[in-house]
TIVEX-845594 format. One record per residue (C-alpha): residue number from 0; x, y, z. Coordinates in steps of 0.1 Angstrom, whole numbers. Example, Ala and Ser with C-alpha at 12.3 -4.5 7.8 and 13.67 -1.06 7.14 Angstrom:
BEGIN
+-----+-------+-------+-------+
!   n !    px !    py !    pz !
+-----+-------+-------+-------+
!   0 !   123 !   -45 !    78 !
!   1 !   137 !   -11 !    71 !
+-----+-------+-------+-------+
//
This chain:
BEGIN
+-----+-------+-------+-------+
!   n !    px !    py !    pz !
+-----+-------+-------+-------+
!   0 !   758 !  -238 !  2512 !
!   1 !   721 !  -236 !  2504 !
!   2 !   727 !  -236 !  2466 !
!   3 !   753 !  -267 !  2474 !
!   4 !   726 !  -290 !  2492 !
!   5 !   700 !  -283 !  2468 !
!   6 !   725 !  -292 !  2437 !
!   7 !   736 !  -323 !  2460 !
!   8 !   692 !  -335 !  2461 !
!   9 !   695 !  -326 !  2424 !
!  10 !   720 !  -349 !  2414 !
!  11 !   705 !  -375 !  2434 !
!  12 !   739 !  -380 !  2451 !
!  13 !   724 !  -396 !  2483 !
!  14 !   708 !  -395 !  2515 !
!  15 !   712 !  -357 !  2530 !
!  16 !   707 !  -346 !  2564 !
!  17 !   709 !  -311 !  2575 !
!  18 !   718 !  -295 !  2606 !
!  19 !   723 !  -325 !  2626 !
!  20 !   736 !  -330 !  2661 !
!  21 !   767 !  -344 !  2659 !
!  22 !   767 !  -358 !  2692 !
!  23 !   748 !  -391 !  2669 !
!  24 !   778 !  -397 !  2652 !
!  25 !   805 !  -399 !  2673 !
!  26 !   814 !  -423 !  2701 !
!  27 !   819 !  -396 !  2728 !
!  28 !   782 !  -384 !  2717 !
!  29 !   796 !  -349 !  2725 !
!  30 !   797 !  -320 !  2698 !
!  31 !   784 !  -293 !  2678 !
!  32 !   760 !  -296 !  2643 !
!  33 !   766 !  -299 !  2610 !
!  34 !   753 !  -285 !  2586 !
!  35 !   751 !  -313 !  2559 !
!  36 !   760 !  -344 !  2559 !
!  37 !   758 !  -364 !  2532 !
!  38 !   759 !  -406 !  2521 !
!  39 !   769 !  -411 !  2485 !
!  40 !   749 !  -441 !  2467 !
!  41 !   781 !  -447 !  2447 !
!  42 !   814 !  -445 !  2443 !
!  43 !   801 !  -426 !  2410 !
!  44 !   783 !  -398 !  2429 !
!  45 !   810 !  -399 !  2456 !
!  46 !   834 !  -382 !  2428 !
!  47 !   802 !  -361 !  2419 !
!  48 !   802 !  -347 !  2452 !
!  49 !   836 !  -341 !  2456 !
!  50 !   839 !  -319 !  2425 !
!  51 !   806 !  -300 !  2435 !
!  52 !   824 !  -297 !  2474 !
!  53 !   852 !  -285 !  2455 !
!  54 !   836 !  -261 !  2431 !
!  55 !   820 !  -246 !  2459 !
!  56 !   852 !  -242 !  2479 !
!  57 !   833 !  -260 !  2511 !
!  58 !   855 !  -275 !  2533 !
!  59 !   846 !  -312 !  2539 !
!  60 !   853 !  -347 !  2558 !
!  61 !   852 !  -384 !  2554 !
!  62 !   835 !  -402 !  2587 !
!  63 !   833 !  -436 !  2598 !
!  64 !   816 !  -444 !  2631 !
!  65 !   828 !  -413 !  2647 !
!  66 !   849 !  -439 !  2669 !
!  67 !   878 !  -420 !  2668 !
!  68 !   872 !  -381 !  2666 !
!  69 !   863 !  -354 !  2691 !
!  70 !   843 !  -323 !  2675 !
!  71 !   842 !  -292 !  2693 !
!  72 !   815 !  -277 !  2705 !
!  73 !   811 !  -253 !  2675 !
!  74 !   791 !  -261 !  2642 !
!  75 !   806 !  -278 !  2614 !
!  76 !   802 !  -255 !  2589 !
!  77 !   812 !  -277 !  2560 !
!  78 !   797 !  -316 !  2544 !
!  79 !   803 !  -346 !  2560 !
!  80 !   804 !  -374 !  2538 !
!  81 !   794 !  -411 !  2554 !
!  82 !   803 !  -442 !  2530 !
!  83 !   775 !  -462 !  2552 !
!  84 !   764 !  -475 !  2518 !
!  85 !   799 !  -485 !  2506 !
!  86 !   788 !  -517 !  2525 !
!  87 !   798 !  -544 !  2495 !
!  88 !   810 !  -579 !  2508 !
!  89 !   829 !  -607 !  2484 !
!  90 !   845 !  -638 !  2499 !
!  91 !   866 !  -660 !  2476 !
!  92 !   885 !  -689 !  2499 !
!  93 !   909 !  -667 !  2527 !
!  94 !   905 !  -635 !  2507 !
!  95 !   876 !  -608 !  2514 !
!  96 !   868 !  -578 !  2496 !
!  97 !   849 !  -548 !  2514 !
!  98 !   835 !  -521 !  2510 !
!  99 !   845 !  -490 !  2532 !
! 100 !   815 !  -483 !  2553 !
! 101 !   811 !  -521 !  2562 !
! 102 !   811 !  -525 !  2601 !
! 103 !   842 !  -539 !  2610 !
! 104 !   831 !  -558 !  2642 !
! 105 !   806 !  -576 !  2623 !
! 106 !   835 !  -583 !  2595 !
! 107 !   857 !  -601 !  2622 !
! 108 !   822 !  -621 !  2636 !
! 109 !   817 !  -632 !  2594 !
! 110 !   853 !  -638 !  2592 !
! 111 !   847 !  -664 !  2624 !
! 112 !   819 !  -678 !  2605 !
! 113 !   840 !  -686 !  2576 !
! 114 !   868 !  -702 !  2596 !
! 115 !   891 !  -674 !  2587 !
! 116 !   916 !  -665 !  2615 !
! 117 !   936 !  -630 !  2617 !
! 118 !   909 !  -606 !  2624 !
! 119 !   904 !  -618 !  2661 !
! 120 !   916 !  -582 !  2674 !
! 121 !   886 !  -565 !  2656 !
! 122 !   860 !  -582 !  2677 !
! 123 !   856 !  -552 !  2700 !
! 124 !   867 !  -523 !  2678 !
! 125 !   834 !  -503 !  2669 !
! 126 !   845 !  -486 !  2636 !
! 127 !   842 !  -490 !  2598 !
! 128 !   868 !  -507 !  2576 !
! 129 !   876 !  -476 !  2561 !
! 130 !   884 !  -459 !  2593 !
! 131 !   901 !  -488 !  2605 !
! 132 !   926 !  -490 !  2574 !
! 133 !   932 !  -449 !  2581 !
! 134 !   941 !  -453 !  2615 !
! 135 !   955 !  -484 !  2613 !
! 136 !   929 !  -497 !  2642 !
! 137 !   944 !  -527 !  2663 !
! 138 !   945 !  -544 !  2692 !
! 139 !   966 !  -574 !  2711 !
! 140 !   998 !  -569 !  2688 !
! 141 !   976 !  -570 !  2661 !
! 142 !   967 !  -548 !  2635 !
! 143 !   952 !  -538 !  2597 !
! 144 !   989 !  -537 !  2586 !
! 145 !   989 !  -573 !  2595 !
! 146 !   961 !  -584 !  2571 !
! 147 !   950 !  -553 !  2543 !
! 148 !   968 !  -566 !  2509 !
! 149 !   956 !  -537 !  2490 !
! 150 !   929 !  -507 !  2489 !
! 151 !   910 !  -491 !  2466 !
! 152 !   908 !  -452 !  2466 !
! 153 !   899 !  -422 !  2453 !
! 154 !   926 !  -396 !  2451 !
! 155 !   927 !  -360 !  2457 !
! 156 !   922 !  -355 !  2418 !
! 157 !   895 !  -380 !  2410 !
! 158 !   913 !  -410 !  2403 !
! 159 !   903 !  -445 !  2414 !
! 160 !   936 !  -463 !  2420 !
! 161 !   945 !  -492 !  2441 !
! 162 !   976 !  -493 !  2466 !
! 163 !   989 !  -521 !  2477 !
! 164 !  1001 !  -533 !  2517 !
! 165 !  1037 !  -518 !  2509 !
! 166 !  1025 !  -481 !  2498 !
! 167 !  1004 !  -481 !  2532 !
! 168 !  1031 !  -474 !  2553 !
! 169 !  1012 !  -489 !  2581 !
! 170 !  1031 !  -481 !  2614 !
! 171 !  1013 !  -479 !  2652 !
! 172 !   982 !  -462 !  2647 !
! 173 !   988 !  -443 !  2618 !
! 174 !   993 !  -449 !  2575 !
! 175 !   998 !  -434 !  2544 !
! 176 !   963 !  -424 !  2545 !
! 177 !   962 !  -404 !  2580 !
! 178 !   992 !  -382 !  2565 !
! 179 !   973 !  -378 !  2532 !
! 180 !   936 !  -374 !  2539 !
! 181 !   922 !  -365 !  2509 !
! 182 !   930 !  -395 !  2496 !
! 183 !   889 !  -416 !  2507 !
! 184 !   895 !  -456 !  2511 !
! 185 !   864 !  -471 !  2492 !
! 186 !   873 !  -508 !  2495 !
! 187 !   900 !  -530 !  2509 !
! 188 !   909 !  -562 !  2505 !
! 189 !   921 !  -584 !  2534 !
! 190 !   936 !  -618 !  2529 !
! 191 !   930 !  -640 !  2565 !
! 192 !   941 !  -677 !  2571 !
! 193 !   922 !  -705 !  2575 !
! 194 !   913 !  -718 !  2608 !
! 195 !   893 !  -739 !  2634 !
! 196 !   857 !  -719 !  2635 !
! 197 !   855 !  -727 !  2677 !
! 198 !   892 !  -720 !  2686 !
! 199 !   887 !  -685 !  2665 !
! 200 !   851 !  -683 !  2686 !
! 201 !   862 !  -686 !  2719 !
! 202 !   891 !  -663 !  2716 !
! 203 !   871 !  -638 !  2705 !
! 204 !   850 !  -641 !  2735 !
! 205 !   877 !  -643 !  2756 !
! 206 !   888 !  -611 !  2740 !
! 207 !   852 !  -593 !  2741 !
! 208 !   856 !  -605 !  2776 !
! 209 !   887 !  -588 !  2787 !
! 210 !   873 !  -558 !  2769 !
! 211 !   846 !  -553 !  2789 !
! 212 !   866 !  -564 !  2824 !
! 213 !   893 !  -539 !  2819 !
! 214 !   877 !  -508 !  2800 !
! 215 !   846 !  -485 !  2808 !
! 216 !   823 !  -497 !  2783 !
! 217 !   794 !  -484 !  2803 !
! 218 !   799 !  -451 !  2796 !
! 219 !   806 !  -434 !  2761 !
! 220 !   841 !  -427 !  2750 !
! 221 !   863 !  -429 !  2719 !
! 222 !   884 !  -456 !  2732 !
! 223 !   924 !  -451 !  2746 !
! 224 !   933 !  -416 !  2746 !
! 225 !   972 !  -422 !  2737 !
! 226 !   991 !  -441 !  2719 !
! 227 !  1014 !  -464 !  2745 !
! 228 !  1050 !  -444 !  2748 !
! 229 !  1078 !  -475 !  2737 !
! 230 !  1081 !  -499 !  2765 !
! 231 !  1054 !  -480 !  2789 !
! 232 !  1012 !  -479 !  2788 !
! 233 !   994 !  -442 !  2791 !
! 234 !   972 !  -456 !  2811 !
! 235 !   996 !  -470 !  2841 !
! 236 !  1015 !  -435 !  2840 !
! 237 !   982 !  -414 !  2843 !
! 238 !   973 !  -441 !  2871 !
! 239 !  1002 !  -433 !  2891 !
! 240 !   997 !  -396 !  2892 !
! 241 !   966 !  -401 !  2907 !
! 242 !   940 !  -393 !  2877 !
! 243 !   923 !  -419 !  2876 !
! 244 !   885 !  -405 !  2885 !
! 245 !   891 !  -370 !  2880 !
! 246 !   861 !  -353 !  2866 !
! 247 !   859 !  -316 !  2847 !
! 248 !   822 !  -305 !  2841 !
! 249 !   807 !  -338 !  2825 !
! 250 !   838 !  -355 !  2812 !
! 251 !   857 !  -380 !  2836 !
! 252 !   890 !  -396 !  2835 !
! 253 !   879 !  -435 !  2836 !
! 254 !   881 !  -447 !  2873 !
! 255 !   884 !  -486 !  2856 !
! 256 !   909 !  -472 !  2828 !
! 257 !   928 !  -443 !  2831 !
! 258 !   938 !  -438 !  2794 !
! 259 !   898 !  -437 !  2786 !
! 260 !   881 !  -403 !  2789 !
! 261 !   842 !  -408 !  2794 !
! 262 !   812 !  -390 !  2792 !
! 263 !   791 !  -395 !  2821 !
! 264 !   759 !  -378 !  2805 !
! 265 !   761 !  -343 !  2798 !
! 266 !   802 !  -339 !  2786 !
! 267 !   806 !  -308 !  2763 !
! 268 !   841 !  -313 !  2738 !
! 269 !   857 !  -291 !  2762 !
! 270 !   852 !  -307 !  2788 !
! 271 !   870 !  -336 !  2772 !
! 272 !   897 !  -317 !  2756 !
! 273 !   903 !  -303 !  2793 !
! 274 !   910 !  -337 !  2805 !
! 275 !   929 !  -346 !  2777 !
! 276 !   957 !  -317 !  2780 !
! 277 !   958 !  -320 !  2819 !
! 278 !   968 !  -357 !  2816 !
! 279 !   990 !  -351 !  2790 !
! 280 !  1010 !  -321 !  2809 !
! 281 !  1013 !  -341 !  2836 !
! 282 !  1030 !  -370 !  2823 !
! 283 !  1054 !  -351 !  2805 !
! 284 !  1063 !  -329 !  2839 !
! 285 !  1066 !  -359 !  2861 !
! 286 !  1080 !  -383 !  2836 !
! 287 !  1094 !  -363 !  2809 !
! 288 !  1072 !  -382 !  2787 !
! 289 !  1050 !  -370 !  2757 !
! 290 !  1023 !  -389 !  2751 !
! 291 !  1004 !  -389 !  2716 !
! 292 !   972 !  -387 !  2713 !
! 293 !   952 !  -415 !  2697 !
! 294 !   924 !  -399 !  2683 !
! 295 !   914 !  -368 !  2660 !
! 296 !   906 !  -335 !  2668 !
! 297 !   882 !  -318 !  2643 !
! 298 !   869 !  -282 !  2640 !
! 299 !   887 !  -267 !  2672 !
+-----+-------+-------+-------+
//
């Protein structure tokens, strides 16, 4: 890994930190180190570093905001890689192109700007594009399926290609990209409709509103837990078993939401994943229900 990290500063492939808390880079601000992570300049030294990754046989991973992942406790002992200056922003009438790292809650505030209407459900989802179009990110029967025409990527063997909405296979919460993820989303474009600027304003505060009535943004988390079982909502079932509140070392089961897991200050992953198997084992012996989990487990 040494040898890596100082071919990576050779190359001049990016920004490198070493040995960094991961607890910075996710939501849940729980988790081990890593030992490198890295921010390409380019899509150019992106490819670079993937051929170097691979060469070396190191195992690595594509971030966003870390909105969506729980790390274990352990070290990550391979490269992160953070597309934070993928960051590129074109508008041409209702059409935007962007780049992968741009924030996607400050795409939906430009997209208000602009008069553009169809990225209202974005207003209080703190990820990246890129992480957004791999999970499919939504909200209020909304989601990136919805409004992504097409992506730019870089495949598993170096290719840049684009895919278009079709080859996505968008579905709830997941897309061609979560079942393939060495496939790394450098741009999308998004097509949006045109609108009146204060009617797209105030129901994104109404939104942002509701958000922070219902859901316990106080605290740190990585947003709902499960997916919502067909016709049913997580949350109400882990409610009615009486959940809601239930703490295990630092981690807590939301006592305003029940399908939010928070840290109140000193969480370990464990802690977390603790809460997260109980709930789950409990729906499914009361109710006979399994419930998915929403976000990503990495490194357990």
């Amino acid at each position: 890994m040494i040898e890596l990290i100082q071919k990576i500063k050779k190359e001049n492939i990016g920004k490198v930190e070493e040995n960094i808390s991961l607890k910075k880079y996710t939501t849940y601000k729980v988790g081990g180190k890593a030992k490198c992570i890295v921010y390409p300049k380019t899509i150019e030294k992106l490819v670079l570093l993937i051929k170097l990754l691979n060469q070396y046989n190191i195992v690595y991973k594509v971030i966003g905001n870390g909105s969506n992942l729980l790390f274990s406790d352990k070290d990550y002992n391979g490269v992160l890689i953070k597309l934070t200056d993928f960051d590129d922003l074109e508008i041409n009438d209702n059409r935007i192109r962007v780049g992968a790292g741009f924030s996607l809650m400050k795409l939906s505030r430009i997209a208000m700007k602009n008069s553009l209407t169809g990225l209202e459900f974005a207003a209080g989802i703190p990820g990246t594009v890129g992480g957004a179009v791999f999970m499919n990110a939504g909200a209020y029967k909304s989601d990136m399926g919805y409004i992504v025409r097409s992506i730019k990527v870089l495949t598993p063997d170096n290719r840049i290609i684009e895919l278009e909405n079709k080859e996505l296979d968008f579905h709830y919460r997941t897309s061609f990209l979560k079942k393939r993820p060495k496939y790394i989303c450098l741009e999308a474009v998004i097509k949006l409709k045109h609108g009146n600027r204060q009617a797209i304003e105030e129901l994104m505060k109404n939104r942002l509103k509701r958000r922070l009535d219902s859901q316990p943004l106080n605290y740190p988390s990585a947003g709902s837990v499960f997916r919502n079982p067909k016709d049913m909502f997580s949350g109400e079932l882990i409610e009615k078993l009486g959940l809601k509140g239930m703490k295990h070392g630092g981690a807590m089961i939301s006592d305003k939401h029940a399908n939010f897991i928070v840290n109140l200050g000193n969480a370990k992953s464990e802690d977390i994943m603790y809460l997260i198997n109980y709930a789950k084992d409990k729906v499914k012996e009361e109710y006979n229900v399994d419930m998915m989990v929403e976000q990503e487990f990495v490194n357990w």
